[in-house]
PDBQT receptor file of N, H, CA, C and O in Angstrom, charges set to zero:
ATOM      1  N   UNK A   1     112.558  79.484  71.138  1.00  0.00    +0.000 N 
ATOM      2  CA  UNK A   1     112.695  79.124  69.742  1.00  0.00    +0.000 C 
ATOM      3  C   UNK A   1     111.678  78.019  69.424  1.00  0.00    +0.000 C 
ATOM      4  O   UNK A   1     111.630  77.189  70.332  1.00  0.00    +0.000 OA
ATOM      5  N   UNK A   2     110.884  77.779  68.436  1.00  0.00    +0.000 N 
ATOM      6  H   UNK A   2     110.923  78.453  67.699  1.00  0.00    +0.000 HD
ATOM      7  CA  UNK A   2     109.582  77.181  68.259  1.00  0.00    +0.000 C 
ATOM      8  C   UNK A   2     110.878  76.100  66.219  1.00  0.00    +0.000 C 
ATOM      9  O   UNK A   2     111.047  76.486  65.063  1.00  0.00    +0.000 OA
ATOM     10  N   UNK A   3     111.263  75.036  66.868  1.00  0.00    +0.000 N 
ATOM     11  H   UNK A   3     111.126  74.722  67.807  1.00  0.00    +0.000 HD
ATOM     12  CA  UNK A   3     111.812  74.299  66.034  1.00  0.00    +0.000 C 
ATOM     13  C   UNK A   3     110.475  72.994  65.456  1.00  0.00    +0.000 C 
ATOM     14  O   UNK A   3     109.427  72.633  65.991  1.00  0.00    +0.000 OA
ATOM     15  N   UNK A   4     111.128  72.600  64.203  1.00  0.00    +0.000 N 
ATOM     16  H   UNK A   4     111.980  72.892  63.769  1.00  0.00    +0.000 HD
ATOM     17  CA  UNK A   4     110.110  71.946  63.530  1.00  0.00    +0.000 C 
ATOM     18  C   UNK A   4     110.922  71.463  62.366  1.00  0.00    +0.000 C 
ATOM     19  O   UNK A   4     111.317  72.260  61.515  1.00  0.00    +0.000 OA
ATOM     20  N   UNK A   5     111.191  70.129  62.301  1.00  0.00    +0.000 N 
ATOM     21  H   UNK A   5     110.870  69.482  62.992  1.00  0.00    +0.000 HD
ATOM     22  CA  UNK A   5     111.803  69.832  61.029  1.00  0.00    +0.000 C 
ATOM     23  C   UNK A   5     113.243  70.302  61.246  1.00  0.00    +0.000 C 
ATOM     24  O   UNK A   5     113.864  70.079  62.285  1.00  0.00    +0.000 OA
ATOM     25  N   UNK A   6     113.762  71.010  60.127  1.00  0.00    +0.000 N 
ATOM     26  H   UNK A   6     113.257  71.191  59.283  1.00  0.00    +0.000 HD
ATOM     27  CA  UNK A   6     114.937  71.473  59.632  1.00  0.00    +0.000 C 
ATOM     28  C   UNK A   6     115.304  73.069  60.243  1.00  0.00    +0.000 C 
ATOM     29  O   UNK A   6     116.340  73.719  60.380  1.00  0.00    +0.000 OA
ATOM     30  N   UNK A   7     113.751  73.311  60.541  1.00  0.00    +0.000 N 
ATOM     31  H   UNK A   7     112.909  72.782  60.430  1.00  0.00    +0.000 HD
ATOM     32  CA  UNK A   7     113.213  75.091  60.715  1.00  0.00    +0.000 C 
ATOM     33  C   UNK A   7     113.429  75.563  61.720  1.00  0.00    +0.000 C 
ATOM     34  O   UNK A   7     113.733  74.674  62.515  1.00  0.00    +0.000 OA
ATOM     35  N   UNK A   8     113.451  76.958  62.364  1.00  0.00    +0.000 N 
ATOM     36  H   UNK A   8     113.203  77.681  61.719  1.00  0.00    +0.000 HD
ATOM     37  CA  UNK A   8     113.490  77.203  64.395  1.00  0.00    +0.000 C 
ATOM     38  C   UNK A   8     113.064  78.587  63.736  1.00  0.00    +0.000 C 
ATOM     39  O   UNK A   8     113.663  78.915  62.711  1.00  0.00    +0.000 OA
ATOM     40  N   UNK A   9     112.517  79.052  64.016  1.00  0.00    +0.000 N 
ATOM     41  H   UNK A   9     112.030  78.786  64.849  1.00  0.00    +0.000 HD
ATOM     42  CA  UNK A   9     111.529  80.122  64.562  1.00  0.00    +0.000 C 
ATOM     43  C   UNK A   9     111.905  80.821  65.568  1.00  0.00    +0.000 C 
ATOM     44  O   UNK A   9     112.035  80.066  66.531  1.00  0.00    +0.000 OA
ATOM     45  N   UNK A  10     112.251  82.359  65.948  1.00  0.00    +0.000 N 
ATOM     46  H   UNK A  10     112.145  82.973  65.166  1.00  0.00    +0.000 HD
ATOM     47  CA  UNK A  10     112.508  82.861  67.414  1.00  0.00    +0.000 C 
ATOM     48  C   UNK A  10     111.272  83.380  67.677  1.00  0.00    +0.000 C 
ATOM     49  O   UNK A  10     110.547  83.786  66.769  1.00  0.00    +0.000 OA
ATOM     50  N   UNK A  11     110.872  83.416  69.145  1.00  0.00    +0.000 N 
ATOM     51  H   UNK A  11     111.461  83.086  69.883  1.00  0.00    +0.000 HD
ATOM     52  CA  UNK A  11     109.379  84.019  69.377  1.00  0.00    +0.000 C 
ATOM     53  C   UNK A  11     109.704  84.607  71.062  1.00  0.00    +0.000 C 
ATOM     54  O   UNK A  11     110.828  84.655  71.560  1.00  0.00    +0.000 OA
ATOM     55  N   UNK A  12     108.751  84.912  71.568  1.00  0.00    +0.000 N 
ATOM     56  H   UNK A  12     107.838  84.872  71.163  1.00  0.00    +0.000 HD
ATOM     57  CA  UNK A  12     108.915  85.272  72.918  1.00  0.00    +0.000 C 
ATOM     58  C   UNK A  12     107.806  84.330  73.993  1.00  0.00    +0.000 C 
ATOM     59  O   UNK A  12     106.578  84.426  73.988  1.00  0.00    +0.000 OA
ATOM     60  N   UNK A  13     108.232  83.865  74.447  1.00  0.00    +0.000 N 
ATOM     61  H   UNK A  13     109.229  83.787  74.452  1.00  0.00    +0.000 HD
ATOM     62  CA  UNK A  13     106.946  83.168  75.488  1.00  0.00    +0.000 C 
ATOM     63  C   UNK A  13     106.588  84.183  76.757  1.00  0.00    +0.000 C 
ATOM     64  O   UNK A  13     107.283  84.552  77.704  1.00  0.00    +0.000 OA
ATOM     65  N   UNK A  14     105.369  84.449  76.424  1.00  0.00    +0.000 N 
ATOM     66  H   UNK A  14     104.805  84.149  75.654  1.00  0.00    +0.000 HD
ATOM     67  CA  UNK A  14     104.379  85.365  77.519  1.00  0.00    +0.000 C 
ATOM     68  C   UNK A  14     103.366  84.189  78.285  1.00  0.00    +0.000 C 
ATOM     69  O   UNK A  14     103.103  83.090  77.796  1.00  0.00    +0.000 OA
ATOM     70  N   UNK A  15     102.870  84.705  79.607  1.00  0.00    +0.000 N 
ATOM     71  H   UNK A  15     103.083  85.598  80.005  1.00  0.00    +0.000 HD
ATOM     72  CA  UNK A  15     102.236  83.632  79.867  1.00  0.00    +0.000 C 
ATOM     73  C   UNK A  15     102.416  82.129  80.042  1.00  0.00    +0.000 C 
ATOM     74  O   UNK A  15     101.610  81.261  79.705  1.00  0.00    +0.000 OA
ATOM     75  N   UNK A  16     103.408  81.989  80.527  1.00  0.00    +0.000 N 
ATOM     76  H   UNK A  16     104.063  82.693  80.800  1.00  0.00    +0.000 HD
ATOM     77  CA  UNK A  16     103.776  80.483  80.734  1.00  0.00    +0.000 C 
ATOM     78  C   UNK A  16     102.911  79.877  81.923  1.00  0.00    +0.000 C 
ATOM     79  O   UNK A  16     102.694  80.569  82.918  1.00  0.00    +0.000 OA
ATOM     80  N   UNK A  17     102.486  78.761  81.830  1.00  0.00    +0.000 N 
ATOM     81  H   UNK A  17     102.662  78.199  81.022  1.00  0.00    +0.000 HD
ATOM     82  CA  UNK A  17     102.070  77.761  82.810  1.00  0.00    +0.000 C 
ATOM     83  C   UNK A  17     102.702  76.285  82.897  1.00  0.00    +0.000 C 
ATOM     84  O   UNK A  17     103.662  75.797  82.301  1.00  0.00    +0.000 OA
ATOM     85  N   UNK A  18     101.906  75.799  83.760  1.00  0.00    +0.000 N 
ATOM     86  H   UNK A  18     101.126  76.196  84.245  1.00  0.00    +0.000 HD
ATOM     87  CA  UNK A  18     102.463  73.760  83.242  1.00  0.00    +0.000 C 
ATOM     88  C   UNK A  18     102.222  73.820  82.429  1.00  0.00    +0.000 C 
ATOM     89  O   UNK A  18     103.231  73.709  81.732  1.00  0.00    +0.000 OA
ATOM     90  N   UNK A  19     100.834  74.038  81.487  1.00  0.00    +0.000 N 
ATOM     91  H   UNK A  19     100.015  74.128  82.053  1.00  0.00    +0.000 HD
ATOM     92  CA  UNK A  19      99.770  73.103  80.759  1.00  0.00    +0.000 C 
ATOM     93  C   UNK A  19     100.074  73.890  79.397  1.00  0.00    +0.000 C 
ATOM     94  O   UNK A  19      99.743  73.221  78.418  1.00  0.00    +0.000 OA
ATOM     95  N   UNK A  20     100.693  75.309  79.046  1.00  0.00    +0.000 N 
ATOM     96  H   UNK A  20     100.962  75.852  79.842  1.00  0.00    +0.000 HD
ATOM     97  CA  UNK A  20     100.643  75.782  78.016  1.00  0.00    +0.000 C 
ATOM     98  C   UNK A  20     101.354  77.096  78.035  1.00  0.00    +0.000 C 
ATOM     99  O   UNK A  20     102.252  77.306  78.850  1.00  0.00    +0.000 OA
ATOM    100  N   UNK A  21     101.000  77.927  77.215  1.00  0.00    +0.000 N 
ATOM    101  H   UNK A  21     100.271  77.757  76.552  1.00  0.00    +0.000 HD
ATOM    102  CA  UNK A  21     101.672  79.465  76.968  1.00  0.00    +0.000 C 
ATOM    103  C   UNK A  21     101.646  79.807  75.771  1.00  0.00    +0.000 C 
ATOM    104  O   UNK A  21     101.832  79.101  74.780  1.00  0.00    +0.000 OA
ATOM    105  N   UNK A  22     101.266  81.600  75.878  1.00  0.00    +0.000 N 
ATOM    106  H   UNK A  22     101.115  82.173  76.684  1.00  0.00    +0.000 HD
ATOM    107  CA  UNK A  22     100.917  82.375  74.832  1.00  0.00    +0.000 C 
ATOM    108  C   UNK A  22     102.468  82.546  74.287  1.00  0.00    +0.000 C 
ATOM    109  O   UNK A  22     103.348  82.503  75.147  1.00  0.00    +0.000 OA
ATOM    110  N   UNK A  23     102.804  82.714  73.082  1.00  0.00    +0.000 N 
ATOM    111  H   UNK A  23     102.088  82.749  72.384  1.00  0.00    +0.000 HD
ATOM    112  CA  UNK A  23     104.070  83.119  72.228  1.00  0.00    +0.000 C 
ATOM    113  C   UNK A  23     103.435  84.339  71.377  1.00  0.00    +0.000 C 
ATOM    114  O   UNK A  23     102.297  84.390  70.910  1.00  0.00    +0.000 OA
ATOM    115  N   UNK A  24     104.520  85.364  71.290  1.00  0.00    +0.000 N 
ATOM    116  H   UNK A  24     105.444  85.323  71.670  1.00  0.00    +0.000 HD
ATOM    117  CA  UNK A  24     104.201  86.288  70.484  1.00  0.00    +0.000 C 
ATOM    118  C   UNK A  24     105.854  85.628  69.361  1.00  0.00    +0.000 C 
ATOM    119  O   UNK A  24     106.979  85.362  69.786  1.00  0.00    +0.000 OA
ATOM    120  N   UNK A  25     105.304  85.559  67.849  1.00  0.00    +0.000 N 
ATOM    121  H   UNK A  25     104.391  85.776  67.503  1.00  0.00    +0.000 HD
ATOM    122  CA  UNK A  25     106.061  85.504  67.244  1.00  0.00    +0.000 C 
ATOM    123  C   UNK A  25     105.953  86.500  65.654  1.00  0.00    +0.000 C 
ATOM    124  O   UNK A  25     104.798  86.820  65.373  1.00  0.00    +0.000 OA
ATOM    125  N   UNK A  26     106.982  86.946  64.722  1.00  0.00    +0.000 N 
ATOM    126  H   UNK A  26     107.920  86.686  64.951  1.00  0.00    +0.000 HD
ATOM    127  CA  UNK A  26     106.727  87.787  63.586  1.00  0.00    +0.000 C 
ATOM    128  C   UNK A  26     105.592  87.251  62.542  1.00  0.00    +0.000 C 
ATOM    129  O   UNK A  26     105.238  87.998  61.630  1.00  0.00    +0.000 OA
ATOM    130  N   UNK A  27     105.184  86.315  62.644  1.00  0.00    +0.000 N 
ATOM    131  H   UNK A  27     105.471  85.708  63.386  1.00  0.00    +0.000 HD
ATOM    132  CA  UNK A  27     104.339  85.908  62.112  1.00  0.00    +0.000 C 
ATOM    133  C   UNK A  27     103.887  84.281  62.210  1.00  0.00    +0.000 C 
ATOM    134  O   UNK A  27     104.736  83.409  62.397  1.00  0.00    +0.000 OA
ATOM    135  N   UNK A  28     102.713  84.033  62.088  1.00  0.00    +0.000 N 
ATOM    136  H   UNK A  28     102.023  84.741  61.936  1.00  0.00    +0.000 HD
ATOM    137  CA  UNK A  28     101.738  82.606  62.446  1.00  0.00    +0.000 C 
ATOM    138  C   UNK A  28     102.399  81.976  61.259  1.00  0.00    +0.000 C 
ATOM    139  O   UNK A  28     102.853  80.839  61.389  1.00  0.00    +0.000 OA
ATOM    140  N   UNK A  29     102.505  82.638  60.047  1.00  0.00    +0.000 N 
ATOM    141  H   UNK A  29     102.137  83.562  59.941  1.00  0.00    +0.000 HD
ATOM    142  CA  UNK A  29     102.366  82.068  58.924  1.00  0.00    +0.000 C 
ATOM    143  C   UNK A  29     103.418  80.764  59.050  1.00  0.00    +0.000 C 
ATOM    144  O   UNK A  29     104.528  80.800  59.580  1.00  0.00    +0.000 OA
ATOM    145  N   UNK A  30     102.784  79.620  58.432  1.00  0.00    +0.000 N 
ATOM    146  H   UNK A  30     101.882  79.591  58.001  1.00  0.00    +0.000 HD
ATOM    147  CA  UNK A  30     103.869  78.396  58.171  1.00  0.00    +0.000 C 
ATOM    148  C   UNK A  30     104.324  77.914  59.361  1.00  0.00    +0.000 C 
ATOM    149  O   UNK A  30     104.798  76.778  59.366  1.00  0.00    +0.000 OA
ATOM    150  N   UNK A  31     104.280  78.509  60.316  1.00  0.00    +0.000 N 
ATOM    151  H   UNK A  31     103.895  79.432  60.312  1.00  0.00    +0.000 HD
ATOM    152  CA  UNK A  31     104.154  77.192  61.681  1.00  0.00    +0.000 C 
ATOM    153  C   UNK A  31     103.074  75.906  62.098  1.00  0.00    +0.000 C 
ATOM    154  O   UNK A  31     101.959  75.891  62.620  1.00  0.00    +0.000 OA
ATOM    155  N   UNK A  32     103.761  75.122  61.721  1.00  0.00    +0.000 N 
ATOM    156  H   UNK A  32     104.667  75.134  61.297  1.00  0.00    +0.000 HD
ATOM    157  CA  UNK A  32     102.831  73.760  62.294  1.00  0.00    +0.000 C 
ATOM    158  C   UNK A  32     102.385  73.771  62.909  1.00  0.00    +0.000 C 
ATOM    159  O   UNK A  32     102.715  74.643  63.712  1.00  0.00    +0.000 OA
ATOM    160  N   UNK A  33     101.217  72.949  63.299  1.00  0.00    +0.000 N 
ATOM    161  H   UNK A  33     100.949  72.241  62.646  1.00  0.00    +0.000 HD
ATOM    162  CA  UNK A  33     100.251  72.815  64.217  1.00  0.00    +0.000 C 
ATOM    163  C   UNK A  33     101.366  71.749  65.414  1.00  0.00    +0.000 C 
ATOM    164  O   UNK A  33     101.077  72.086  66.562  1.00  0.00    +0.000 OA
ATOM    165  N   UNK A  34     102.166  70.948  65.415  1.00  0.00    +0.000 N 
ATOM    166  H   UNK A  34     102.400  70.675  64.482  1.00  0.00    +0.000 HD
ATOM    167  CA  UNK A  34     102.846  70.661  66.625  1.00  0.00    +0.000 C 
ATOM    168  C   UNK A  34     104.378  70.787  66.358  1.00  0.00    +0.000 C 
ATOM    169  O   UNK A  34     104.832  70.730  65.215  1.00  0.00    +0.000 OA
ATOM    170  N   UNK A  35     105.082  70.945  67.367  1.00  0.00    +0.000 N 
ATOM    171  H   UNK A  35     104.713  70.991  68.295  1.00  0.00    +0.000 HD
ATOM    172  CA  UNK A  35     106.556  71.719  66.856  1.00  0.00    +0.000 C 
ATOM    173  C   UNK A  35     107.270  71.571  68.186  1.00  0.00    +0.000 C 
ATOM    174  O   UNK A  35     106.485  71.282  69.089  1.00  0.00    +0.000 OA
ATOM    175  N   UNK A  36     108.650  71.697  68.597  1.00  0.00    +0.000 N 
ATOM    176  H   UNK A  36     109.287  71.931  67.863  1.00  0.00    +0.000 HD
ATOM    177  CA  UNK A  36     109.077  71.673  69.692  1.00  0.00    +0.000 C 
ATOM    178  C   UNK A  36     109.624  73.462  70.145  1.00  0.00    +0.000 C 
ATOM    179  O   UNK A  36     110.264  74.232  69.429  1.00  0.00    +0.000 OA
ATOM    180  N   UNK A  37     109.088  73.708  71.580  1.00  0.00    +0.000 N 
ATOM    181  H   UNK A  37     108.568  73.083  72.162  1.00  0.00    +0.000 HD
ATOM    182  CA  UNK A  37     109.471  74.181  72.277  1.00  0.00    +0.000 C 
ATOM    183  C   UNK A  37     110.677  74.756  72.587  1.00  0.00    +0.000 C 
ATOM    184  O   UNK A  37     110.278  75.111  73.696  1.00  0.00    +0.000 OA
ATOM    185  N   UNK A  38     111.814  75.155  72.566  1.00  0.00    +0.000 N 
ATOM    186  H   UNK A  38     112.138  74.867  71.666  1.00  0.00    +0.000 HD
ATOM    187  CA  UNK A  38     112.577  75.522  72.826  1.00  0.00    +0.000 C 
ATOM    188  C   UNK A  38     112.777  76.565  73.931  1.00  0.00    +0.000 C 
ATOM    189  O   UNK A  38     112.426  77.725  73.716  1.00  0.00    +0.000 OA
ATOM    190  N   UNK A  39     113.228  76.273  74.899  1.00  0.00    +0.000 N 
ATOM    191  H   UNK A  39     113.513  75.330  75.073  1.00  0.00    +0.000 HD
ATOM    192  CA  UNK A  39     113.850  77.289  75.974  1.00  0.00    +0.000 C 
ATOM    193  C   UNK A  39     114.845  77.465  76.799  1.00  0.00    +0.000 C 
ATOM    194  O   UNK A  39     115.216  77.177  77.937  1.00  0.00    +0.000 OA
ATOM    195  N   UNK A  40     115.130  77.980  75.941  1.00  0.00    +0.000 N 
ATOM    196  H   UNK A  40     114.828  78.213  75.017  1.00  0.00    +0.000 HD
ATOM    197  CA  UNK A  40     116.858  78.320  75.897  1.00  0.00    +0.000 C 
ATOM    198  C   UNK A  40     117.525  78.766  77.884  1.00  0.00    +0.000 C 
ATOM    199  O   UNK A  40     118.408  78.102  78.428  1.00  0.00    +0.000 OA
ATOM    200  N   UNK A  41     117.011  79.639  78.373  1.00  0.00    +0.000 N 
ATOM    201  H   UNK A  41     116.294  80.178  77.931  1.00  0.00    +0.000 HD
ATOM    202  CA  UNK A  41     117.107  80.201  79.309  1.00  0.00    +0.000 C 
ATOM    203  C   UNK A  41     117.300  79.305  80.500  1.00  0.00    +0.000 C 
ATOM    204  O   UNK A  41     118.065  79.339  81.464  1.00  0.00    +0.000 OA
ATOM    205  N   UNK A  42     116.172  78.340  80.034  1.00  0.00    +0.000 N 
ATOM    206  H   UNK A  42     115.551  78.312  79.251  1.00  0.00    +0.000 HD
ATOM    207  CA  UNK A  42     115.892  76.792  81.311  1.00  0.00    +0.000 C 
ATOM    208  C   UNK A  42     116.270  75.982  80.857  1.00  0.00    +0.000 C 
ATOM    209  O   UNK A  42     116.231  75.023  81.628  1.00  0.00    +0.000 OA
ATOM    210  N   UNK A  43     116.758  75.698  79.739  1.00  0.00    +0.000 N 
ATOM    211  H   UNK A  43     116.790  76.478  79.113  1.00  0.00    +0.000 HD
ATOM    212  CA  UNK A  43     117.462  74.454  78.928  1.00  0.00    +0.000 C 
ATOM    213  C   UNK A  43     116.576  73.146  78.879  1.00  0.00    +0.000 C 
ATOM    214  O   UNK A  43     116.931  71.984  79.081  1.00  0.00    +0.000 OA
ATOM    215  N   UNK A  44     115.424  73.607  78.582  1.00  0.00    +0.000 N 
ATOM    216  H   UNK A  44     115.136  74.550  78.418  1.00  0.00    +0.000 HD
ATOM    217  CA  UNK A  44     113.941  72.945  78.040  1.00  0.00    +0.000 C 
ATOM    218  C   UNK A  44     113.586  72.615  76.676  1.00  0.00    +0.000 C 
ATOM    219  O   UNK A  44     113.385  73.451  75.796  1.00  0.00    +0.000 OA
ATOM    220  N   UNK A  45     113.503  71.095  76.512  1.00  0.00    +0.000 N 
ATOM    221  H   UNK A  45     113.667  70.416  77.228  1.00  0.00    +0.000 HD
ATOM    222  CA  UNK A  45     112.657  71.254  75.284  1.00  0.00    +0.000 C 
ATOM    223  C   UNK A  45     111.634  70.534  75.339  1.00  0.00    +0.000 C 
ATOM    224  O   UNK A  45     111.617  69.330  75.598  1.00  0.00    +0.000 OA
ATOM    225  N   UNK A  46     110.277  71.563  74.982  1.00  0.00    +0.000 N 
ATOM    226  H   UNK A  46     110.291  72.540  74.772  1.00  0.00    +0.000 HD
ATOM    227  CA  UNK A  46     109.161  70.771  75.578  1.00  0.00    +0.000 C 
ATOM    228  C   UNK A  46     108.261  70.780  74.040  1.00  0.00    +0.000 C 
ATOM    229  O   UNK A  46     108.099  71.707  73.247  1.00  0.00    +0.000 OA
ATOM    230  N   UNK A  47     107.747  69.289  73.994  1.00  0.00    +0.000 N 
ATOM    231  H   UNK A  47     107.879  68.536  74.639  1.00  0.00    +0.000 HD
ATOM    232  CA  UNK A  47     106.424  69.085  72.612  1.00  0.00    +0.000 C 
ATOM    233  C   UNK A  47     105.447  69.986  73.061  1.00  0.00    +0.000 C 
ATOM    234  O   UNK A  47     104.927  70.030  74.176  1.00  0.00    +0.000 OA
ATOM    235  N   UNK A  48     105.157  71.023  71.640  1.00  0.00    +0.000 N 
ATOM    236  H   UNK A  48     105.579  70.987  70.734  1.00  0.00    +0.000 HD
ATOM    237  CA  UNK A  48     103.974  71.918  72.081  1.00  0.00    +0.000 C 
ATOM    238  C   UNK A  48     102.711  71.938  70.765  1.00  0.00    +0.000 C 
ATOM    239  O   UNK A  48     103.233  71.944  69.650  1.00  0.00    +0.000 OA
ATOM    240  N   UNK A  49     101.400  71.946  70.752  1.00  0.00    +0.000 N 
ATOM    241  H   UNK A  49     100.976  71.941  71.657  1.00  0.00    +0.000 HD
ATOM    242  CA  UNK A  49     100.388  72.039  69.946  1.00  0.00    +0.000 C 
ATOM    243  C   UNK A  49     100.011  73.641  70.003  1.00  0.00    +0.000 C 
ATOM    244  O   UNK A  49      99.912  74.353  71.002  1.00  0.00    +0.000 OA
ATOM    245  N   UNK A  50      99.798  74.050  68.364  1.00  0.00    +0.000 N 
ATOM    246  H   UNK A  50      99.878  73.472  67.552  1.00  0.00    +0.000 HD
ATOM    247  CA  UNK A  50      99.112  75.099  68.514  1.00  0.00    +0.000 C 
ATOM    248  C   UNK A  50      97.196  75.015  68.574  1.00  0.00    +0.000 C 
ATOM    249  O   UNK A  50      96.373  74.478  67.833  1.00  0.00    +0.000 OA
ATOM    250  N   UNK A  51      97.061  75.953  70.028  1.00  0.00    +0.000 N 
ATOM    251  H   UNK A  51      97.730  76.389  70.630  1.00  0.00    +0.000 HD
ATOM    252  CA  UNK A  51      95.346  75.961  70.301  1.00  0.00    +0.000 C 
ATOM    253  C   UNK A  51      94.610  76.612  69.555  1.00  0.00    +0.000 C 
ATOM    254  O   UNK A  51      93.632  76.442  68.827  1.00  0.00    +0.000 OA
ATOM    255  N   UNK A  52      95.597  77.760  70.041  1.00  0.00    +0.000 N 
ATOM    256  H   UNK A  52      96.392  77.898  70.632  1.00  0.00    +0.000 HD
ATOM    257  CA  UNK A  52      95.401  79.121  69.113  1.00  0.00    +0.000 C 
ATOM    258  C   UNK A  52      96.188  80.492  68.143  1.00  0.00    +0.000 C 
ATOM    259  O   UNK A  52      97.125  81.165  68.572  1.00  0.00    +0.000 OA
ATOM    260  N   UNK A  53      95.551  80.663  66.813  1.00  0.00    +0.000 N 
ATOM    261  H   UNK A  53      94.790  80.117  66.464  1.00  0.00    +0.000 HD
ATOM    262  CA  UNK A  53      96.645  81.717  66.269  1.00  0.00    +0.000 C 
ATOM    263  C   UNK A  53      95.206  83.018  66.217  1.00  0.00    +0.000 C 
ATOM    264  O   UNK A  53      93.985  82.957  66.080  1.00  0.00    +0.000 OA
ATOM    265  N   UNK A  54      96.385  84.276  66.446  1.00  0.00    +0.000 N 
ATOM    266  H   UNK A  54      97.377  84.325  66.557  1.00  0.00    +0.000 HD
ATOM    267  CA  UNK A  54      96.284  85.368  66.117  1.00  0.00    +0.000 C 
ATOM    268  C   UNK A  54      97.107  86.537  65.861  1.00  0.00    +0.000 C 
ATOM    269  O   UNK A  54      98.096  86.784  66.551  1.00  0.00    +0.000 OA
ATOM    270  N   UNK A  55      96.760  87.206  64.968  1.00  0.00    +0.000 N 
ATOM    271  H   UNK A  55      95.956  87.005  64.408  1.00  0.00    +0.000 HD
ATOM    272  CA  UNK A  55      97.867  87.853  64.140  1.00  0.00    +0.000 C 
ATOM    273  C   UNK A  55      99.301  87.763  64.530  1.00  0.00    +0.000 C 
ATOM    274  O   UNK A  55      99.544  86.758  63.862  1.00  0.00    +0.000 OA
ATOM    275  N   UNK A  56     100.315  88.015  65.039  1.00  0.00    +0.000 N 
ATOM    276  H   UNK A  56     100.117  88.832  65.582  1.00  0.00    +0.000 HD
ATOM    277  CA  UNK A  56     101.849  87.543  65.256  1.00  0.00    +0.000 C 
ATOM    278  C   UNK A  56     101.668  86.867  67.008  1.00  0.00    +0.000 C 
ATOM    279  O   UNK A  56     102.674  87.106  67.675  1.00  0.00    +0.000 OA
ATOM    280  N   UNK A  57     100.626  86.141  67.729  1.00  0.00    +0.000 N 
ATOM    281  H   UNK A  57      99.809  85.947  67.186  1.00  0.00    +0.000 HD
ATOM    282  CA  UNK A  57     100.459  85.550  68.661  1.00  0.00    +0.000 C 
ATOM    283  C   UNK A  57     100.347  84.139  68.438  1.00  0.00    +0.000 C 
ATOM    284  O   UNK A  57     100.691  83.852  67.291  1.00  0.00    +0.000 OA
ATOM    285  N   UNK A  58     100.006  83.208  69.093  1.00  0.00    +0.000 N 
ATOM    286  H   UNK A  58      99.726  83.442  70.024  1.00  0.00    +0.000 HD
ATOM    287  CA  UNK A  58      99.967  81.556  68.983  1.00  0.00    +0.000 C 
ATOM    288  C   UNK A  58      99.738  81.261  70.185  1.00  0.00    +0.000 C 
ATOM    289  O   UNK A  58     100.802  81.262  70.804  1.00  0.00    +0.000 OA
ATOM    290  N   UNK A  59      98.652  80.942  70.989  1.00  0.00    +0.000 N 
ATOM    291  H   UNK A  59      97.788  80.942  70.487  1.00  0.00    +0.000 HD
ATOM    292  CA  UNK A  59      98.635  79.736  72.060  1.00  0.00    +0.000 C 
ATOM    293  C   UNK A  59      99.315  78.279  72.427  1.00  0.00    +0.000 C 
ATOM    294  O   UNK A  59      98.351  77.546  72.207  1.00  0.00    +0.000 OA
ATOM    295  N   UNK A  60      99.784  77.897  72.612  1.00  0.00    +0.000 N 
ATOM    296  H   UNK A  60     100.567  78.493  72.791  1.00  0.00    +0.000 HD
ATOM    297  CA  UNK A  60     100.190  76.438  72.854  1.00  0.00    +0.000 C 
ATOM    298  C   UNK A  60      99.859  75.676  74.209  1.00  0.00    +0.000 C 
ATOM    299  O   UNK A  60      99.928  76.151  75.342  1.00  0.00    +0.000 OA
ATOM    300  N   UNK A  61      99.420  74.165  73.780  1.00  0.00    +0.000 N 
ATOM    301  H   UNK A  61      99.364  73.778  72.859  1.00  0.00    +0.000 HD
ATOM    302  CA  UNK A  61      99.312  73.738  74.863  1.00  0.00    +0.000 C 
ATOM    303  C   UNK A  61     100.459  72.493  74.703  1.00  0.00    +0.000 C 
ATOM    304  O   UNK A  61     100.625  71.995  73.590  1.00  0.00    +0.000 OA
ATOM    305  N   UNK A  62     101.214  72.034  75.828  1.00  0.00    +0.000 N 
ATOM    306  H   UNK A  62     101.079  72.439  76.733  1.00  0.00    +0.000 HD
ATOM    307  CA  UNK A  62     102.232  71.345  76.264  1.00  0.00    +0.000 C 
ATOM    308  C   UNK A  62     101.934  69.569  75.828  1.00  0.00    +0.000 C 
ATOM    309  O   UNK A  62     100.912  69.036  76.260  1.00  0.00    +0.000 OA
ATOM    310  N   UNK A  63     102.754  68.904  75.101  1.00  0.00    +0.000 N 
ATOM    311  H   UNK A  63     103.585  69.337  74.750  1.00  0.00    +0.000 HD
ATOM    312  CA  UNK A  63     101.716  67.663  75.240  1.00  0.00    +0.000 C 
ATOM    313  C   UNK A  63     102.585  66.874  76.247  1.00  0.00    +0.000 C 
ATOM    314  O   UNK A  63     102.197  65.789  76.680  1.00  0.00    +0.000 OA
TER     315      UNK A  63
């Protein structure tokens, strides 16, 4: 879940590392450039920057 403010976003994290990970989410649109992490599964919440957007994808790197 990619939270921000008031907002949470569901997405899928592909590609995980330490340093970052690709998210496929329904759309880039209106996600901030930094936002928290959510991972539900590992009971993680990690500060993340977006590197990169492309069409319903997003890069992030971990700060």
């Amino acid at each position: 879940m990619i939270e921000f403010g008031i907002n949470a976003v569901p997405c899928m994290v592909r590609n995980v590392s330490e340093t970052g990970a690709s998210l496929n989410v329904t759309s880039a649109f209106g996600i901030p450039d930094f936002f928290t992490l959510v991972l539900t599964l590992e009971g993680q919440r990690r500060s993340a920057r977006i590197i990169w957007r492309k069409d319903m994808q997003i890069g992030i790197a971990f700060e």
